[in-house]
BAVOTI-231827 format. One line per 10 residues: their letters; for each residue y negated, z, x of C-alpha. Coordinates in Angstrom, 3 decimals. Each point is the difference from the previous one (the first is absolute). Layout:
REM BAVOTI-231827
A) Y/Z/X ~ ...
***
This chain:
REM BAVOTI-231827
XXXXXXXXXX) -106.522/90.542/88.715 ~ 2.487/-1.754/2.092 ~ 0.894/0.011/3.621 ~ -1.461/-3.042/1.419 ~ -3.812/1.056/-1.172 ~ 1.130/3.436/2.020 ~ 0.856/-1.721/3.008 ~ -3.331/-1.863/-0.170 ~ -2.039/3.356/0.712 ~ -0.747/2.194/2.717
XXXXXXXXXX) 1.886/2.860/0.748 ~ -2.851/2.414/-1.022 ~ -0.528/-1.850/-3.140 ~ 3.605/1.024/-0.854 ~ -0.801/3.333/0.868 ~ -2.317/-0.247/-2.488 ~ 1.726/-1.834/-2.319 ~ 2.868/2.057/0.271 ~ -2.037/3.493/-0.183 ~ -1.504/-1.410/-3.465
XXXXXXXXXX) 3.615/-0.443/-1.192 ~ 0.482/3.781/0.726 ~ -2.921/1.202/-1.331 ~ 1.359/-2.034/-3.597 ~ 3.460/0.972/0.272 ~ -1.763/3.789/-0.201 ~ -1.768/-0.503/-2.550 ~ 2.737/-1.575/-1.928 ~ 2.247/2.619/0.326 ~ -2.984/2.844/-1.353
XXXXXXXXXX) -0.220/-2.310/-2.937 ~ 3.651/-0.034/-0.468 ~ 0.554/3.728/0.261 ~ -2.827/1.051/-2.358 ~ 1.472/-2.911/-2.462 ~ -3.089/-2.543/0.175 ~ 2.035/-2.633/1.909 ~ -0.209/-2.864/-2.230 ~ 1.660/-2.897/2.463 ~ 2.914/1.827/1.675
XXXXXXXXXX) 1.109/-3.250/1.580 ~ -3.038/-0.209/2.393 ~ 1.309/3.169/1.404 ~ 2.660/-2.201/1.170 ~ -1.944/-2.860/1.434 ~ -2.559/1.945/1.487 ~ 3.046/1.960/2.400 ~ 1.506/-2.863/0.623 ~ -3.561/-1.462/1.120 ~ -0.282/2.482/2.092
XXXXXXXXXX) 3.452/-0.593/2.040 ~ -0.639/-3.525/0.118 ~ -3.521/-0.033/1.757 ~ 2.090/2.996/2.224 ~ 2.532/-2.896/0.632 ~ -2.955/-2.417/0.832 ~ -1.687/3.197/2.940 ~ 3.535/0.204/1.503 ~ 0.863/-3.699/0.151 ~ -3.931/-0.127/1.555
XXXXXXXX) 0.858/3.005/2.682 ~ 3.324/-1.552/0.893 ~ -1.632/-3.041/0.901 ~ -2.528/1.195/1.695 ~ 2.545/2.372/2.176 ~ 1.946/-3.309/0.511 ~ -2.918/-1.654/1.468 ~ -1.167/2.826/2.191
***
């Protein structure tokens, strides 16, 4: 996933996107601590998935402060 197909969504969609992302990350780490983890680098892209469509929200609130 890259940034510019998170900027193309709606804030809530990111919420939703983002509360998917946690919901993995979760799971990931039960499957790592009862040793059925079998791709330990998506741990890594799914957290930093998760701080870049947090990146995307802020940019979105800032912006909308700024225009307000």
């Amino acid at each position: 996933m890259n940034a510019q197909e998170l900027r193309d969504k709606t804030p809530d969609q990111l919420r939703d996107e983002l509360t998917a992302l946690k919901k993995e990350a979760f799971n990931l780490r039960f499957q790592q601590a009862t040793g059925q983890l079998e791709n330990t680098a998506r741990m890594r892209q799914v957290r930093r998935d998760a701080a870049r469509v947090k990146t995307i929200l802020n940019e979105k609130a800032a912006a909308a402060a700024a225009e307000a």
